[in-house]
N, C-alpha and C positions, 0 to 999 in steps of 0.2 A: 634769476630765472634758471630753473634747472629744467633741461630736456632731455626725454628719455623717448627712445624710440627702437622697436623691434618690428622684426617680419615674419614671426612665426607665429598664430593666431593659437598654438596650442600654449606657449605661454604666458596668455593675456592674465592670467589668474594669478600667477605669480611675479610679473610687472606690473600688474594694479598695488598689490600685497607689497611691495620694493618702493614705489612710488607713496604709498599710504606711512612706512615705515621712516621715510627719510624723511616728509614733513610732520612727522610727529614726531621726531630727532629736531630738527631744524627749531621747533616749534619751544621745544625744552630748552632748547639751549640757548633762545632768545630769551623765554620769560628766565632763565639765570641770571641775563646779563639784565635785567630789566627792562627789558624789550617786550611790552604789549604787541601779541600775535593779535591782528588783524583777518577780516573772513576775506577769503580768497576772494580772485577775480573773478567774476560767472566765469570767463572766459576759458579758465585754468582748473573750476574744481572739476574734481571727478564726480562720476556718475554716481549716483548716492548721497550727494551732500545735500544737507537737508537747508532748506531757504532759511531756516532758523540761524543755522551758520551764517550763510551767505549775508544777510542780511543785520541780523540780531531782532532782536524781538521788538525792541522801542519802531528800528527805524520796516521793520517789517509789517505793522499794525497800521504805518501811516503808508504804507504803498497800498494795503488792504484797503484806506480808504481813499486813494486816488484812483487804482484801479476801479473800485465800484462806482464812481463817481464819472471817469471817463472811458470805460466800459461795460455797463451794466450787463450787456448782452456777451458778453465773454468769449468775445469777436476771439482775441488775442488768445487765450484760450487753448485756440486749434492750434496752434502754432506748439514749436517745439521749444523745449529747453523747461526752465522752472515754473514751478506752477504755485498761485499763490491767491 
């Protein structure tokens, strides 16, 4: 776990950009060693990762169809975080 943390909100664009950089370093340098990269944690990815990531597609189609299943009315929805 790598944690980065600043207090000046005018370089949020360039600590996303730093943070986006290293795990796509980190990311290279496991598939070298043969180390299959893994979709982050909800918990850790950044703002912009698409549920395709998070997820992958197989295991993404089947929450499409649990969610419609025990959510029809897309209660969950309003709530915050990924949307699928």
């Amino acid at each position: 776990n790598i944690y980065y943390a600043w207090s000046d909100a005018s370089v949020d664009d360039s600590m996303i950009d730093i943070v986006k950089q290293t795990t796509s370093y980190i990311k290279s340098v496991a598939a070298s060693e043969g180390i299959l990269a893994s979709a982050p944690y909800d918990n850790y990815a950044l703002a912009g990762t698409s549920v395709e990531e998070l997820y992958g597609p197989v295991n993404l189609a089947k929450l499409k169809q649990v969610k419609q299943r025990v959510d029809p009315e897309n209660i969950m929805g309003l709530a915050g975080g990924w949307k699928f």
